[in-house]
C-alpha positions in Angstrom: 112.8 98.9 98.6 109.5 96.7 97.7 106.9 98.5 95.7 104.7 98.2 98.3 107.3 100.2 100.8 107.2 102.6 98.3 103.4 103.2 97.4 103.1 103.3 101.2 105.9 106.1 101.1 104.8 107.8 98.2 101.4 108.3 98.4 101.4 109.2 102.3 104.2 111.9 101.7 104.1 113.0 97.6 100.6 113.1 96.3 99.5 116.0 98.0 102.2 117.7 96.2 100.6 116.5 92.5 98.9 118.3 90.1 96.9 117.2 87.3 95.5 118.8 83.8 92.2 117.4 82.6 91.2 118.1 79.3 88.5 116.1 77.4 84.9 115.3 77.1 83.0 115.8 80.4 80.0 114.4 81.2 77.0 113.9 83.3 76.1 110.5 84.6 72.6 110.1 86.0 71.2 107.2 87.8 67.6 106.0 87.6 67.0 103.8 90.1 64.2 101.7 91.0 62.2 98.0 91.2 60.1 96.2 88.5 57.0 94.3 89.7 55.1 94.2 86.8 55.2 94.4 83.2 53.6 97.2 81.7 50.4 96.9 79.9 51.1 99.3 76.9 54.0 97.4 75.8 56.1 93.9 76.7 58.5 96.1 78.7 59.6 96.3 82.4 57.7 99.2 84.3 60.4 100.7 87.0 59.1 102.3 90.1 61.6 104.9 90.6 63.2 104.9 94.4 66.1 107.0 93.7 68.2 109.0 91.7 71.8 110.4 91.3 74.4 112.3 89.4 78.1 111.8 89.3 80.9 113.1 86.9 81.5 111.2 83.8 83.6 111.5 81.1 86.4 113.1 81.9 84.8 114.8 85.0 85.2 110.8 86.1 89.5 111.1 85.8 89.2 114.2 87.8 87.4 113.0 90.8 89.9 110.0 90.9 92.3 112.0 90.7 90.9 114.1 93.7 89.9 111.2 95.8 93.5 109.6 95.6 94.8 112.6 97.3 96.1 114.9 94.2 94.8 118.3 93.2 93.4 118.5 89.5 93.2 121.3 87.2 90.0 120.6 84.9 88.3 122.6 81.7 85.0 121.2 80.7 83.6 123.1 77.8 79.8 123.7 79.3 76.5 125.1 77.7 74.2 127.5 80.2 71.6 124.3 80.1 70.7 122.2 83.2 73.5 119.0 82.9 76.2 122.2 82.9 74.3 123.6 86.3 74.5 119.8 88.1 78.0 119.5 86.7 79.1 122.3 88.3 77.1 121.8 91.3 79.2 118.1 91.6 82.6 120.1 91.0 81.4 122.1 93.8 80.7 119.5 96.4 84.1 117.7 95.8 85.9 120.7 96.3 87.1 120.5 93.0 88.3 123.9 91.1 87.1 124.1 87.8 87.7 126.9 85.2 84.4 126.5 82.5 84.3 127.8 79.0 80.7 128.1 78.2 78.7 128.8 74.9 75.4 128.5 74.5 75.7 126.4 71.4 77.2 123.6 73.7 74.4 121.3 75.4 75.5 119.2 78.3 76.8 114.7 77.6 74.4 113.0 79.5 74.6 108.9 80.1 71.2 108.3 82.2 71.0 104.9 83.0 67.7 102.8 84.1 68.3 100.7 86.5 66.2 98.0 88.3 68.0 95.4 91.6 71.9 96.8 90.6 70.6 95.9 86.6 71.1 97.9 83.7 67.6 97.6 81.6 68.4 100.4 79.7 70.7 103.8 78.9 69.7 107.1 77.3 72.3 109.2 75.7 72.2 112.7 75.1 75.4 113.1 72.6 76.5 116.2 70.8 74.3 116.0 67.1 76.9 114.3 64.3 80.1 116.6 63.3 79.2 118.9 65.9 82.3 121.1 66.5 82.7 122.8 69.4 82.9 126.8 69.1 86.4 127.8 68.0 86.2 130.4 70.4 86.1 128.4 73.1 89.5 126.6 72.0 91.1 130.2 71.8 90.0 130.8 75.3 91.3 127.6 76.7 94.7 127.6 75.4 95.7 130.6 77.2 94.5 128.8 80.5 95.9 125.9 79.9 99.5 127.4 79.0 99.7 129.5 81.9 99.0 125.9 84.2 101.5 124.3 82.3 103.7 126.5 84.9 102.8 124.5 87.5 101.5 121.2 86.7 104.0 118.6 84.5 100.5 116.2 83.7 98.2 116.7 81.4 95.6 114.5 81.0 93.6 114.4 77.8 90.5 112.8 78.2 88.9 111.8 74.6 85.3 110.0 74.3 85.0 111.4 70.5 82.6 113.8 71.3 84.1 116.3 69.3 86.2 118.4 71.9 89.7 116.6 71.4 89.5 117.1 67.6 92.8 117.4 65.0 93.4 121.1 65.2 93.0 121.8 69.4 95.0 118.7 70.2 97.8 119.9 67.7 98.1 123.2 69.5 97.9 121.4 73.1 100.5 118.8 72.1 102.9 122.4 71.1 101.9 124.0 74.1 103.0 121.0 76.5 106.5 120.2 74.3 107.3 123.9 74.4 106.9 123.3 78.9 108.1 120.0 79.0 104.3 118.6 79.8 104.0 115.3 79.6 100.5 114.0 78.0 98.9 111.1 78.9 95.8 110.0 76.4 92.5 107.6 76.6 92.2 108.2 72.7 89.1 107.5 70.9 90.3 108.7 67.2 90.8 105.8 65.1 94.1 107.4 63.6 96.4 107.4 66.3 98.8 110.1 64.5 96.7 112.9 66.1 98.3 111.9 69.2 101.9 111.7 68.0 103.8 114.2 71.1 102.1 112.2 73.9 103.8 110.6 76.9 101.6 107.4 77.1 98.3 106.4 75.7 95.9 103.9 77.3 93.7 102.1 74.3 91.3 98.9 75.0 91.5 95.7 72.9 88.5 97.2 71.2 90.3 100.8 70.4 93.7 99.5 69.3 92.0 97.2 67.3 90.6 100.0 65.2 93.4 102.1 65.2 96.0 99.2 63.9 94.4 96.4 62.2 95.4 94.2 64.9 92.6 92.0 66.7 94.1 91.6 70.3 93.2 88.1 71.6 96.6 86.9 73.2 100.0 88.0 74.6 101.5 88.0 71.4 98.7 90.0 69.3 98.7 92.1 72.0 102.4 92.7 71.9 102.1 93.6 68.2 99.7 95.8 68.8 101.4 98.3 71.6 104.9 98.2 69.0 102.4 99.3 65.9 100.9 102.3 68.6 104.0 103.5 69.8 105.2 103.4 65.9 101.9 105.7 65.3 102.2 108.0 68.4 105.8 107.7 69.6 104.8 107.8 72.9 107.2 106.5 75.5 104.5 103.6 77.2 102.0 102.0 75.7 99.3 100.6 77.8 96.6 98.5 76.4 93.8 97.6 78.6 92.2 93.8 78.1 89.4 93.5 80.6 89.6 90.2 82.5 93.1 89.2 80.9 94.7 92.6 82.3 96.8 95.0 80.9 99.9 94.7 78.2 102.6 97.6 78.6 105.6 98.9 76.6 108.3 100.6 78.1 109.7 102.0 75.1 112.5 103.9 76.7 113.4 99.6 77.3 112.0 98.5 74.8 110.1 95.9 77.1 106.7 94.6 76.9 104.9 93.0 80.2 101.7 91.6 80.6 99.8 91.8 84.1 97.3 89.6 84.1 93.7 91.2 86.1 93.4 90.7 89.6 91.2 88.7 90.7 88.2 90.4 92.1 84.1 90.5 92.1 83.3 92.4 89.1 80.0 94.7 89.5 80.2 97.1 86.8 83.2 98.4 84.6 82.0 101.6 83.8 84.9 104.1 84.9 87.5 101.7 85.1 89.5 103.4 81.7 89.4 106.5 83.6 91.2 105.0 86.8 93.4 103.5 85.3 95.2 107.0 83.4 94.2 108.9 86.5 96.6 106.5 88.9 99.0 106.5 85.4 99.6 110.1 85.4 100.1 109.6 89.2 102.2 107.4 89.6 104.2 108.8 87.2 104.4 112.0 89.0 105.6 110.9 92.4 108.3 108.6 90.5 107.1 105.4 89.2 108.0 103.5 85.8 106.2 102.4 83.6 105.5 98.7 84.4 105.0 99.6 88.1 102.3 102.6 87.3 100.5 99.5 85.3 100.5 97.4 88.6 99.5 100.2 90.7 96.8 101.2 87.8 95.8 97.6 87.8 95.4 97.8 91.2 92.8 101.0 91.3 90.9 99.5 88.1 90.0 96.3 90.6 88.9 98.9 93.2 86.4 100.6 91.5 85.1 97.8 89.6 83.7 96.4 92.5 81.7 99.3 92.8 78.1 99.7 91.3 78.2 102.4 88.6 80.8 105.2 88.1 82.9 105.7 91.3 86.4 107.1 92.2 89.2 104.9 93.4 90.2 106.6 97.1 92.9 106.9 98.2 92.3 104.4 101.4 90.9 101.9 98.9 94.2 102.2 97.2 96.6 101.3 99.6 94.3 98.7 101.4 93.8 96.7 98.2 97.6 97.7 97.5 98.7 96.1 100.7 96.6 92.8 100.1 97.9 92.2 96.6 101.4 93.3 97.0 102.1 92.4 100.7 105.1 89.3 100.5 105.6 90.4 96.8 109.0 90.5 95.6 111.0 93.7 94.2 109.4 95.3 91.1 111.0 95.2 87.6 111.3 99.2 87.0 
């Protein structure tokens, strides 16, 4: 059967039946949208007549509202403050129809990414970012654990979401890593910890160029740099794929369990902003491992997504109808896949 026979088959018929763990650093986008007609007299700077503005899940709030739009049911975390990002977080789970199971404190004060923007244009963003070596409450991580365990029943995913922010730090994703060997829980990770042996118990892990650059010494700027570099993570994490995102030149996979690497070049498509594409790409991973997939086929498919949404303007889900029609147009008359 092609693999576009079997997305069709797959995602009409098992994705409904997925669920998905999301654990990681969640995160308020905002949008500041407006025109610039003059330049402002205070300073040489753009003055932005603000038309309109809006709030969407970032972070990892962005892998679970892929994960909901593509049809699957997601389980998600977020460590929250009582401040007013943690109210419009909520208020976005809410209107997706998403359940969410917070651990609040009031120590913890809402990730925000505002962005300024003028005619689809970045001019500037504002980040509100936990102070430096924040930790987050310990008593938070003993209240999550029990919650995540008792999931582990029922969901075989867990994605861990890590921006460095301070969530996903050495001691809570030790216990996690335990919790999901003990239930046979596979882990997929978008790591940001330059020492890649905190991750060591996941199933796959999803660095850029950029990240597995700094975690092994190894600049990726070809097929064969980039080979080295998914053998040197899978040395460091022992997970069983490696997949390493490279923008416009695609993405480079090992299938460890075949000890195969494949490269799949980027599909050709508009590009109107990247932001979010990292979290598509682990949310269809994890998916398309769960109905069945292999690795170098959940690449395609993830491949696939990534071009959806990064024809978008800002952060946006890949849906499910977005999927399969940009799924039928690039696999349509495409031979057999290789796993």
């Amino acid at each position: 059967m092609s693999l576009l026979k079997r997305v069709q088959e797959k995602f009409n018929s098992d994705l409904w039946k997925t669920r998905v763990m999301v654990i990681g650093d969640y995160m308020l986008d905002r949008y500041i949208i407006g025109d610039v007609k003059r330049i402002s007299p205070e300073a040489p700077i753009p003055v932005v007549a603000v038309s309109e503005e809006l709030f969407r899940l970032g972070g990892a709030g962005n892998v679970v509202s892929n994960l909901a739009s593509l049809g699957s049911t997601a389980d998600c975390f977020p460590f929250l403050g009582f401040d007013e990002g943690s109210e419009q977080l909520l208020k976005l789970f809410n209107r997706k129809n998403i359940s969410v199971i917070p651990f609040r404190n009031a120590e913890v004060r809402t990730i925000i990414k505002a962005r300024l923007v003028a005619r689809k244009q970045q001019i500037a963003r504002i980040d509100w970012d936990p102070p430096p070596q924040f930790r987050f409450p310990k008593e938070l991580q003993q209240q999550l654990l029990p919650h995540v365990e008792r999931q582990m029943e029922a969901s075989r995913s867990l994605i861990l979401s890590d921006y460095g922010k301070g969530m996903l730090n050495q001691e809570l994703l030790t216990e996690i890593f335990a919790l999901a060997k003990k239930h046979s829980v596979d882990c997929f990770v978008d790591p940001k910890h330059s020492d890649y042996r905190v991750y060591r118990g996941c199933a796959s892990i999803t660095p850029n160029i950029k990240e597995a650059h700094e975690a092994t010494g190894i600049e990726v700027v070809c097929d064969e740099t980039a080979e080295k570099a998914v053998r040197r993570i899978h040395e460091m994490t022992e997970a069983r794929s490696v997949f390493v995102t490279r923008a416009e030149k695609g993405i480079t996979v090992l299938d460890a369990l075949t000890d195969q690497v494949m490269h799949l070049p980027a599909l050709a498509r508009e590009v109107a902003d990247v932001s979010g594409a990292g979290d598509t790409v682990i949310s269809m991973l994890a998916l398309a491992h769960e109905v069945g997939f292999g690795a170098f086929d959940s690449a395609v498919l993830a491949n696939i997504a990534a071009s959806v949404v990064v024809s978008h303007f800002g952060t946006v889900p890949c849906t499910q109808e977005e999927f399969l029609s940009s799924a039928r147009s690039f696999l349509d008359g495409h031979s057999e896949s290789s796993s």
